[in-house]
C-alpha positions, 0 to 999 in steps of 0.5 A, a space after each residue: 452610413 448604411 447599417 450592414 443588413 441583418 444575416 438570418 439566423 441560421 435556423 431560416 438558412 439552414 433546414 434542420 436535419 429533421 425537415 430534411 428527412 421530413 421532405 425526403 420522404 415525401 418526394 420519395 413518396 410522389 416518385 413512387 406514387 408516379 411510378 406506378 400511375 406511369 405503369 398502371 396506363 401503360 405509359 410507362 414500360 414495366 422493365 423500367 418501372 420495376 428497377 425503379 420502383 425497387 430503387 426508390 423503396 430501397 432508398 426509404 427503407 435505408 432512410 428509414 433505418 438510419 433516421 431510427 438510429 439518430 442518423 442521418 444521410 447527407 450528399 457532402 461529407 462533412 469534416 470533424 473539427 479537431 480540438 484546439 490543443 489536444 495536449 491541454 486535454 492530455 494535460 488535464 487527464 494526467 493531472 487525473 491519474 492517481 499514480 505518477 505521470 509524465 508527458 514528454 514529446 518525441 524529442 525528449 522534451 518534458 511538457 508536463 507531469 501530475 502532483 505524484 510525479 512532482 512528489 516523486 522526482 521533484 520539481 517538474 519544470 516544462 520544456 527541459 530534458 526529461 534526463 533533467 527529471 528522471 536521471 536514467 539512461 533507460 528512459 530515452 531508449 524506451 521513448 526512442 523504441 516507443 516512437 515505432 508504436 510499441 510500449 515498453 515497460 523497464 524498472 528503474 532502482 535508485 539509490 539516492 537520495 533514497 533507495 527506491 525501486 520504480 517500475 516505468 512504462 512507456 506508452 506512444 499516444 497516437 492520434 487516428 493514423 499519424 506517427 506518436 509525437 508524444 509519449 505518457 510516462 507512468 511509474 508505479 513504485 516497487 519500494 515497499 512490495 520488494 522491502 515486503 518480499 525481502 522481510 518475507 524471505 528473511 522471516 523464513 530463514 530467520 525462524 527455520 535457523 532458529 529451529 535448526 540450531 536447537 533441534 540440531 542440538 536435541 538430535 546430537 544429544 539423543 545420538 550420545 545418549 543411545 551410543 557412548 553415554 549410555 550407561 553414563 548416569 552423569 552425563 545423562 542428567 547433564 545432556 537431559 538439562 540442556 536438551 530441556 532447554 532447547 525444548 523450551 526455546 523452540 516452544 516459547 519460538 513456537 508461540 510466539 510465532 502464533 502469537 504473532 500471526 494472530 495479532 497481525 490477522 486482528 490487526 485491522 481490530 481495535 479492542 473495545 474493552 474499558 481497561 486501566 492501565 494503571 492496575 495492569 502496570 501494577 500487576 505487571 510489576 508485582 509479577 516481575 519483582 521475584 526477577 528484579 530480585 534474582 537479578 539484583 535490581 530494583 524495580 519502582 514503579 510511578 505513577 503520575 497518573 492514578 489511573 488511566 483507561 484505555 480501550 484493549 486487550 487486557 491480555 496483550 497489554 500484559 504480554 506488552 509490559 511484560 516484556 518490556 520490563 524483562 527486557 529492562 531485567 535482563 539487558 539493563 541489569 548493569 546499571 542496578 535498577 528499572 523505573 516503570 512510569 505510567 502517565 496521561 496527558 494530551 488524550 493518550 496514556 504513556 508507560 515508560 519503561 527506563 533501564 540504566 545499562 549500556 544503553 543502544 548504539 543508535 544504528 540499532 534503533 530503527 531496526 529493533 522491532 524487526 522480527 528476530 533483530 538481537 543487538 547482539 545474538 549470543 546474549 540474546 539467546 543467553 538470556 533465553 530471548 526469541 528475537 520476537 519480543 519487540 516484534 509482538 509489542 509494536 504489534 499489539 500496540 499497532 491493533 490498539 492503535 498506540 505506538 512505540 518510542 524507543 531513546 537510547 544512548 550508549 552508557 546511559 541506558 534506554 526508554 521503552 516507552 508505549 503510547 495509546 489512545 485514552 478511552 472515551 468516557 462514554 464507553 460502556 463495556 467496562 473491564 469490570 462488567 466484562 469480568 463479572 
Protein backbone atom coordinates (compact mmCIF):
# COMPACT_ATOMS: atom_id res chain seq x y z
CA UNK A 1 0.00 0.00 0.00
CA UNK A 2 1.19 3.26 -1.00
CA UNK A 3 1.98 5.93 1.98
CA UNK A 4 -0.30 8.97 1.05
CA UNK A 5 2.34 11.93 0.17
CA UNK A 6 3.31 14.45 2.30
CA UNK A 7 1.24 17.81 2.51
CA UNK A 8 3.77 20.80 2.61
CA UNK A 9 3.92 22.52 5.59
CA UNK A 10 1.75 25.51 5.55
CA UNK A 11 4.62 27.92 5.55
CA UNK A 12 5.37 26.73 1.53
CA UNK A 13 1.42 26.97 0.90
CA UNK A 14 0.75 29.52 2.29
CA UNK A 15 2.76 33.11 1.52
CA UNK A 16 3.04 34.89 4.86
CA UNK A 17 1.39 38.10 4.96
CA UNK A 18 4.83 39.94 5.13
CA UNK A 19 5.84 38.66 1.29
CA UNK A 20 2.70 39.38 0.29
CA UNK A 21 2.94 42.87 1.21
CA UNK A 22 6.72 42.64 0.06
CA UNK A 23 5.43 41.82 -3.72
CA UNK A 24 2.53 44.12 -3.65
CA UNK A 25 4.73 46.58 -3.39
CA UNK A 26 6.97 45.98 -6.28
CA UNK A 27 4.34 45.11 -8.80
CA UNK A 28 3.01 48.58 -7.69
CA UNK A 29 6.19 49.89 -8.48
CA UNK A 30 6.75 48.42 -12.03
CA UNK A 31 2.86 49.59 -12.84
CA UNK A 32 3.96 52.90 -12.18
CA UNK A 33 7.30 52.75 -13.48
CA UNK A 34 5.47 51.51 -16.92
CA UNK A 35 3.26 54.14 -16.62
CA UNK A 36 5.02 56.89 -16.89
CA UNK A 37 7.77 55.11 -19.46
CA UNK A 38 4.23 54.64 -21.65
CA UNK A 39 3.69 58.44 -20.97
CA UNK A 40 7.03 59.83 -21.51
CA UNK A 41 7.22 58.21 -25.51
CA UNK A 42 3.85 59.26 -26.06
CA UNK A 43 2.59 55.83 -26.17
CA UNK A 44 0.35 56.53 -23.94
CA UNK A 45 -2.23 59.42 -23.60
CA UNK A 46 -1.88 61.77 -20.67
CA UNK A 47 -5.51 61.95 -19.68
CA UNK A 48 -5.29 58.33 -19.10
CA UNK A 49 -1.84 58.23 -17.61
CA UNK A 50 -2.70 60.63 -14.96
CA UNK A 51 -5.76 59.03 -13.13
CA UNK A 52 -3.44 55.98 -13.41
CA UNK A 53 -0.58 57.32 -11.97
CA UNK A 54 -2.82 58.89 -9.02
CA UNK A 55 -4.51 55.48 -8.46
CA UNK A 56 -1.56 53.14 -8.14
CA UNK A 57 0.28 55.93 -5.83
CA UNK A 58 -2.86 55.99 -3.76
CA UNK A 59 -2.91 52.31 -3.56
CA UNK A 60 0.87 52.36 -2.02
CA UNK A 61 0.12 55.05 0.04
CA UNK A 62 -2.90 53.18 2.04
CA UNK A 63 -0.79 50.01 1.75
CA UNK A 64 1.96 51.73 3.35
CA UNK A 65 -0.05 53.36 6.34
CA UNK A 66 -1.85 50.25 6.97
CA UNK A 67 1.09 47.81 6.89
CA UNK A 68 2.69 50.60 9.87
CA UNK A 69 -0.24 49.59 11.84
CA UNK A 70 0.44 45.77 11.79
CA UNK A 71 -2.46 45.37 9.02
CA UNK A 72 -3.00 44.37 6.48
CA UNK A 73 -5.40 44.25 3.05
CA UNK A 74 -6.57 41.09 2.01
CA UNK A 75 -9.08 40.41 -1.24
CA UNK A 76 -11.48 37.87 0.76
CA UNK A 77 -12.92 38.65 4.20
CA UNK A 78 -11.75 36.50 6.50
CA UNK A 79 -14.16 35.27 9.35
CA UNK A 80 -13.31 35.28 13.20
CA UNK A 81 -13.51 31.93 14.87
CA UNK A 82 -15.90 31.82 17.86
CA UNK A 83 -15.26 30.39 20.88
CA UNK A 84 -15.93 26.88 21.46
CA UNK A 85 -18.17 27.36 24.46
CA UNK A 86 -18.51 30.77 25.69
CA UNK A 87 -20.16 30.01 28.75
CA UNK A 88 -17.26 28.08 30.05
CA UNK A 89 -15.20 31.42 29.44
CA UNK A 90 -18.65 33.35 31.60
CA UNK A 91 -18.19 30.56 34.09
CA UNK A 92 -14.49 31.01 34.80
CA UNK A 93 -15.04 34.79 35.16
CA UNK A 94 -17.80 34.65 37.60
CA UNK A 95 -16.03 32.29 39.66
CA UNK A 96 -13.30 35.56 39.52
CA UNK A 97 -15.69 37.92 41.21
CA UNK A 98 -15.02 38.73 44.73
CA UNK A 99 -18.74 39.23 45.67
CA UNK A 100 -21.88 36.70 44.60
CA UNK A 101 -22.74 35.61 41.22
CA UNK A 102 -25.11 33.73 39.51
CA UNK A 103 -25.31 32.86 35.93
CA UNK A 104 -28.95 31.83 34.80
CA UNK A 105 -30.21 31.55 31.01
CA UNK A 106 -33.35 33.32 29.66
CA UNK A 107 -35.65 30.35 30.75
CA UNK A 108 -34.73 30.81 34.59
CA UNK A 109 -32.59 28.01 34.69
CA UNK A 110 -29.33 28.11 37.00
CA UNK A 111 -26.29 27.15 35.04
CA UNK A 112 -23.61 28.29 37.63
CA UNK A 113 -22.70 30.43 40.57
CA UNK A 114 -19.10 31.38 42.34
CA UNK A 115 -18.13 30.12 46.11
CA UNK A 116 -19.72 33.73 47.49
CA UNK A 117 -23.17 32.95 46.09
CA UNK A 118 -22.61 29.37 47.53
CA UNK A 119 -21.92 30.93 50.89
CA UNK A 120 -24.71 32.98 50.64
CA UNK A 121 -27.65 31.04 49.25
CA UNK A 122 -26.12 27.46 49.80
CA UNK A 123 -25.69 24.92 47.94
CA UNK A 124 -25.76 25.99 44.01
CA UNK A 125 -27.09 22.81 41.96
CA UNK A 126 -26.66 23.56 37.93
CA UNK A 127 -29.78 23.20 35.83
CA UNK A 128 -32.76 23.72 38.74
CA UNK A 129 -34.79 27.01 38.73
CA UNK A 130 -33.23 29.77 39.99
CA UNK A 131 -36.59 30.10 42.25
CA UNK A 132 -34.87 27.01 44.04
CA UNK A 133 -31.83 29.08 44.88
CA UNK A 134 -33.03 32.58 45.32
CA UNK A 135 -36.55 32.41 46.76
CA UNK A 136 -37.86 35.92 45.53
CA UNK A 137 -40.45 36.39 43.35
CA UNK A 138 -38.64 39.78 42.22
CA UNK A 139 -35.81 37.65 40.65
CA UNK A 140 -37.85 36.08 37.60
CA UNK A 141 -39.59 39.71 36.74
CA UNK A 142 -36.06 41.20 36.61
CA UNK A 143 -34.73 38.44 34.06
CA UNK A 144 -38.22 38.38 32.35
CA UNK A 145 -37.49 42.73 31.76
CA UNK A 146 -33.58 42.05 31.62
CA UNK A 147 -34.19 40.04 28.18
CA UNK A 148 -35.34 43.26 26.34
CA UNK A 149 -31.68 44.48 26.93
CA UNK A 150 -32.16 46.84 29.98
CA UNK A 151 -30.56 45.95 33.89
CA UNK A 152 -32.31 46.03 36.65
CA UNK A 153 -31.38 46.62 40.08
CA UNK A 154 -34.13 45.69 43.03
CA UNK A 155 -33.17 44.90 46.89
CA UNK A 156 -34.04 41.62 48.21
CA UNK A 157 -34.74 41.48 52.65
CA UNK A 158 -34.77 38.14 54.02
CA UNK A 159 -35.90 37.15 57.34
CA UNK A 160 -35.00 33.41 57.49
CA UNK A 161 -32.76 31.71 58.52
CA UNK A 162 -31.16 35.09 59.09
CA UNK A 163 -32.09 38.63 58.65
CA UNK A 164 -30.38 40.05 55.57
CA UNK A 165 -30.63 42.65 53.31
CA UNK A 166 -29.30 42.10 49.60
CA UNK A 167 -29.11 44.48 46.89
CA UNK A 168 -29.51 42.33 43.51
CA UNK A 169 -28.73 43.33 40.04
CA UNK A 170 -29.56 41.93 36.78
CA UNK A 171 -27.69 42.21 33.90
CA UNK A 172 -28.39 40.66 30.14
CA UNK A 173 -25.09 39.44 28.46
CA UNK A 174 -25.12 39.87 24.86
CA UNK A 175 -22.99 38.62 22.35
CA UNK A 176 -22.35 41.22 19.05
CA UNK A 177 -26.26 41.89 17.74
CA UNK A 178 -28.06 38.68 18.98
CA UNK A 179 -31.25 38.97 21.62
CA UNK A 180 -29.32 38.17 25.59
CA UNK A 181 -29.79 34.38 26.31
CA UNK A 182 -28.10 34.87 29.52
CA UNK A 183 -28.15 36.74 32.21
CA UNK A 184 -25.45 37.72 35.42
CA UNK A 185 -26.94 38.05 38.65
CA UNK A 186 -24.61 39.73 41.14
CA UNK A 187 -25.59 40.77 44.86
CA UNK A 188 -23.93 42.96 47.16
CA UNK A 189 -25.05 42.55 50.90
CA UNK A 190 -26.71 45.76 52.70
CA UNK A 191 -26.98 43.86 56.05
CA UNK A 192 -24.54 45.36 58.01
CA UNK A 193 -24.45 49.20 56.11
CA UNK A 194 -28.27 49.24 57.03
CA UNK A 195 -27.49 47.43 60.94
CA UNK A 196 -24.91 50.70 60.80
CA UNK A 197 -27.43 53.09 59.67
CA UNK A 198 -29.96 52.11 62.14
CA UNK A 199 -27.12 52.32 65.26
CA UNK A 200 -26.55 55.59 63.91
CA UNK A 201 -30.11 56.67 64.03
CA UNK A 202 -30.56 55.04 67.71
CA UNK A 203 -27.19 56.52 68.87
CA UNK A 204 -28.77 60.37 68.16
CA UNK A 205 -31.93 59.61 69.62
CA UNK A 206 -30.61 57.63 72.58
CA UNK A 207 -27.95 60.61 73.53
CA UNK A 208 -30.38 63.67 72.71
CA UNK A 209 -33.40 61.75 75.18
CA UNK A 210 -30.51 61.38 77.55
CA UNK A 211 -29.85 65.16 77.56
CA UNK A 212 -33.21 66.06 77.40
CA UNK A 213 -34.44 64.39 80.31
CA UNK A 214 -32.03 66.14 82.81
CA UNK A 215 -32.02 69.51 81.21
CA UNK A 216 -35.84 69.44 80.98
CA UNK A 217 -35.46 69.17 84.55
CA UNK A 218 -32.42 72.01 85.45
CA UNK A 219 -34.85 74.23 83.31
CA UNK A 220 -38.12 73.31 85.61
CA UNK A 221 -36.25 74.03 88.65
CA UNK A 222 -34.84 77.31 87.81
CA UNK A 223 -38.51 78.40 86.53
CA UNK A 224 -39.89 77.30 90.41
CA UNK A 225 -37.02 78.82 91.74
CA UNK A 226 -37.48 82.48 89.99
CA UNK A 227 -41.45 82.19 90.58
CA UNK A 228 -43.08 80.56 93.68
CA UNK A 229 -40.10 79.38 95.76
CA UNK A 230 -38.48 82.46 95.59
CA UNK A 231 -38.38 83.31 98.77
CA UNK A 232 -38.42 79.68 99.87
CA UNK A 233 -35.03 79.09 101.68
CA UNK A 234 -36.12 75.21 102.04
CA UNK A 235 -37.25 74.39 98.91
CA UNK A 236 -34.18 76.09 97.25
CA UNK A 237 -31.57 73.81 98.77
CA UNK A 238 -33.58 70.95 97.94
CA UNK A 239 -34.22 71.82 94.03
CA UNK A 240 -30.44 73.21 94.30
CA UNK A 241 -29.39 69.39 95.09
CA UNK A 242 -31.21 67.92 92.41
CA UNK A 243 -30.30 70.24 89.88
CA UNK A 244 -26.45 69.49 90.95
CA UNK A 245 -27.24 65.94 90.15
CA UNK A 246 -28.76 66.58 86.78
CA UNK A 247 -25.73 68.68 86.06
CA UNK A 248 -23.19 66.07 86.91
CA UNK A 249 -25.28 63.32 84.80
CA UNK A 250 -25.33 65.36 81.69
CA UNK A 251 -21.34 66.02 82.56
CA UNK A 252 -20.30 62.48 83.17
CA UNK A 253 -23.03 61.59 79.63
CA UNK A 254 -20.81 64.40 78.09
CA UNK A 255 -17.48 62.68 78.77
CA UNK A 256 -18.21 59.80 78.07
CA UNK A 257 -19.20 60.48 74.60
CA UNK A 258 -15.86 62.16 73.88
CA UNK A 259 -14.60 59.21 75.38
CA UNK A 260 -15.96 57.13 73.37
CA UNK A 261 -15.37 58.95 70.26
CA UNK A 262 -11.75 59.04 70.88
CA UNK A 263 -11.31 55.57 71.42
CA UNK A 264 -13.24 54.69 68.36
CA UNK A 265 -10.75 57.43 66.12
CA UNK A 266 -7.58 55.17 67.79
CA UNK A 267 -9.14 52.09 67.36
CA UNK A 268 -7.04 51.03 64.50
CA UNK A 269 -3.94 51.88 67.19
CA UNK A 270 -2.98 49.22 69.33
CA UNK A 271 -0.96 50.88 72.40
CA UNK A 272 2.62 49.80 72.70
CA UNK A 273 3.37 50.38 76.25
CA UNK A 274 4.66 47.55 78.65
CA UNK A 275 2.25 47.53 81.48
CA UNK A 276 1.22 44.81 84.43
CA UNK A 277 -2.13 44.27 84.87
CA UNK A 278 -1.53 42.84 88.07
CA UNK A 279 -0.68 46.36 89.82
CA UNK A 280 -3.56 47.93 87.65
CA UNK A 281 -5.84 45.23 89.21
CA UNK A 282 -4.66 46.30 92.73
CA UNK A 283 -5.13 49.89 92.30
CA UNK A 284 -8.24 49.28 91.07
CA UNK A 285 -9.40 47.54 93.93
CA UNK A 286 -7.67 49.84 96.65
CA UNK A 287 -9.83 52.32 94.71
CA UNK A 288 -13.09 50.96 94.98
CA UNK A 289 -12.81 49.62 98.40
CA UNK A 290 -14.26 52.82 100.20
CA UNK A 291 -17.67 51.82 97.52
CA UNK A 292 -17.60 48.05 98.54
CA UNK A 293 -17.56 49.68 102.04
CA UNK A 294 -20.58 51.97 101.29
CA UNK A 295 -22.49 49.36 100.00
CA UNK A 296 -21.87 46.65 101.94
CA UNK A 297 -19.91 44.40 100.03
CA UNK A 298 -16.89 42.48 100.02
CA UNK A 299 -14.46 43.05 97.58
CA UNK A 300 -11.42 40.14 97.19
CA UNK A 301 -9.06 40.19 95.03
CA UNK A 302 -7.05 36.88 93.43
CA UNK A 303 -4.32 36.61 91.86
CA UNK A 304 -3.20 33.29 90.14
CA UNK A 305 -1.00 35.05 88.44
CA UNK A 306 1.71 37.50 90.16
CA UNK A 307 2.00 39.57 87.23
CA UNK A 308 1.09 39.86 83.89
CA UNK A 309 2.35 42.16 81.15
CA UNK A 310 0.27 43.50 78.42
CA UNK A 311 1.19 45.95 75.72
CA UNK A 312 -1.67 49.44 76.41
CA UNK A 313 -2.96 52.24 77.71
CA UNK A 314 -2.39 52.41 81.48
CA UNK A 315 -5.30 54.80 81.70
CA UNK A 316 -7.98 53.12 79.74
CA UNK A 317 -7.12 49.76 81.43
CA UNK A 318 -8.06 51.61 84.45
CA UNK A 319 -11.46 53.05 83.13
CA UNK A 320 -12.11 49.32 81.94
CA UNK A 321 -11.59 47.57 85.48
CA UNK A 322 -13.06 50.41 87.05
CA UNK A 323 -16.25 49.95 85.60
CA UNK A 324 -16.22 46.65 85.59
CA UNK A 325 -16.06 46.65 89.23
CA UNK A 326 -18.58 49.38 90.11
CA UNK A 327 -21.02 47.78 87.93
CA UNK A 328 -20.41 44.46 90.16
CA UNK A 329 -20.61 47.25 93.43
CA UNK A 330 -23.78 48.59 92.42
CA UNK A 331 -25.99 46.04 90.57
CA UNK A 332 -24.61 42.74 92.28
CA UNK A 333 -24.73 44.35 95.87
CA UNK A 334 -27.56 41.74 96.58
CA UNK A 335 -25.60 38.91 96.54
CA UNK A 336 -22.84 40.75 99.49
CA UNK A 337 -19.66 40.19 97.59
CA UNK A 338 -17.49 40.59 94.35
CA UNK A 339 -14.48 38.63 93.47
CA UNK A 340 -11.89 40.12 91.24
CA UNK A 341 -9.25 37.33 89.64
CA UNK A 342 -6.51 38.07 87.46
CA UNK A 343 -4.76 35.16 85.62
CA UNK A 344 -2.68 34.21 82.50
CA UNK A 345 -2.52 31.30 80.53
CA UNK A 346 -2.22 30.32 76.83
CA UNK A 347 -0.68 33.68 75.71
CA UNK A 348 -3.21 36.10 77.06
CA UNK A 349 -4.13 37.56 80.32
CA UNK A 350 -7.82 37.34 81.99
CA UNK A 351 -9.48 39.46 84.66
CA UNK A 352 -12.88 38.16 85.73
CA UNK A 353 -14.92 40.35 87.62
CA UNK A 354 -17.63 38.09 89.31
CA UNK A 355 -21.00 39.38 91.29
CA UNK A 356 -23.60 37.33 93.25
CA UNK A 357 -26.63 39.46 92.54
CA UNK A 358 -29.59 38.56 90.33
CA UNK A 359 -27.82 37.79 87.57
CA UNK A 360 -28.90 38.66 83.63
CA UNK A 361 -31.83 37.32 81.73
CA UNK A 362 -29.92 35.60 78.86
CA UNK A 363 -31.88 37.66 76.08
CA UNK A 364 -29.91 40.76 77.61
CA UNK A 365 -26.80 39.27 76.70
CA UNK A 366 -25.98 39.78 73.26
CA UNK A 367 -26.98 43.40 73.24
CA UNK A 368 -25.10 45.01 76.70
CA UNK A 369 -22.52 46.54 75.09
CA UNK A 370 -24.77 48.53 73.08
CA UNK A 371 -24.38 52.26 73.74
CA UNK A 372 -27.03 53.01 76.03
CA UNK A 373 -28.70 49.38 76.54
CA UNK A 374 -29.65 49.38 80.47
CA UNK A 375 -31.13 46.02 81.52
CA UNK A 376 -33.49 47.91 83.28
CA UNK A 377 -33.61 51.91 82.67
CA UNK A 378 -34.82 53.20 86.08
CA UNK A 379 -32.05 51.47 88.00
CA UNK A 380 -29.71 52.35 85.96
CA UNK A 381 -30.29 56.08 86.07
CA UNK A 382 -30.70 55.51 89.84
CA UNK A 383 -27.47 54.24 90.08
CA UNK A 384 -26.25 57.58 88.33
CA UNK A 385 -25.40 55.12 85.24
CA UNK A 386 -24.97 56.64 81.41
CA UNK A 387 -25.92 53.43 79.73
CA UNK A 388 -22.22 53.85 78.06
CA UNK A 389 -20.02 51.72 80.39
CA UNK A 390 -19.83 48.62 78.68
CA UNK A 391 -19.65 50.50 75.56
CA UNK A 392 -16.38 52.21 76.55
CA UNK A 393 -15.03 48.68 77.69
CA UNK A 394 -15.45 46.64 74.72
CA UNK A 395 -13.97 49.37 72.95
CA UNK A 396 -10.98 49.98 74.61
CA UNK A 397 -10.52 46.27 74.91
CA UNK A 398 -11.11 46.33 70.98
CA UNK A 399 -7.94 49.09 70.42
CA UNK A 400 -5.72 46.68 72.62
CA UNK A 401 -6.81 43.87 70.92
CA UNK A 402 -8.40 41.96 73.93
CA UNK A 403 -12.24 40.93 74.27
CA UNK A 404 -15.13 40.81 76.46
CA UNK A 405 -16.84 37.72 77.71
CA UNK A 406 -19.93 38.21 79.44
CA UNK A 407 -21.71 34.29 81.77
CA UNK A 408 -24.80 34.98 83.46
CA UNK A 409 -27.66 33.24 84.94
CA UNK A 410 -30.66 34.83 86.79
CA UNK A 411 -29.96 34.17 90.31
CA UNK A 412 -26.58 33.44 90.04
CA UNK A 413 -24.87 36.28 89.48
CA UNK A 414 -22.52 37.51 86.54
CA UNK A 415 -18.74 37.07 85.12
CA UNK A 416 -17.47 40.05 83.39
CA UNK A 417 -14.41 38.78 82.09
CA UNK A 418 -11.55 40.96 79.81
CA UNK A 419 -9.13 39.12 77.82
CA UNK A 420 -5.97 40.56 76.27
CA UNK A 421 -3.07 39.51 74.35
CA UNK A 422 0.18 38.95 76.88
CA UNK A 423 3.09 41.32 76.03
CA UNK A 424 6.42 39.98 74.25
CA UNK A 425 9.03 39.60 76.28
CA UNK A 426 11.06 41.66 74.05
CA UNK A 427 9.26 44.63 74.44
CA UNK A 428 11.43 47.36 75.25
CA UNK A 429 9.46 50.37 76.23
CA UNK A 430 8.52 49.53 79.47
CA UNK A 431 5.68 51.20 81.92
CA UNK A 432 8.48 52.08 84.08
CA UNK A 433 10.79 53.81 81.64
CA UNK A 434 8.02 55.61 80.47
CA UNK A 435 6.98 56.92 83.94
CA UNK A 436 10.58 57.84 84.55
Amino acid sequence: MNAAPEKPPESTMRASPRAKRVRGWWLAALALFAILLLAAFGWLPSYIALPAIVAVATLMAIEIRFASRGMTIDAAPRLVPAAADPTAGLVALINALPEPALLVDRTSTLIAGNVPAAAVFGRIRAGEPISFTVRNPQIIEAIRAAASGRTERFEINERFPAERALEAHVAPIVFAHELPELFLLSFRDLTQEQRLAQMRTDFVANASHELRTPLASLLGFIDTLQGSARNDEKAREKFLKIMGEQAHRMSRLINDLMSLSRIELGLHLQPQTRVDLARIIAQVCDTMGSLAKERGVALTLKREAQEAFVLGDRDELIRVFENLVENALKYGASGKRVEVTLSAAAGEAAVSVRDFGPGIAPEHLPRLTERFYRVDVEQSRAQGGTGLGLSLVKHILARHRGALTIESEPGKGAIFTARIPLADSGIAKTEAATAS
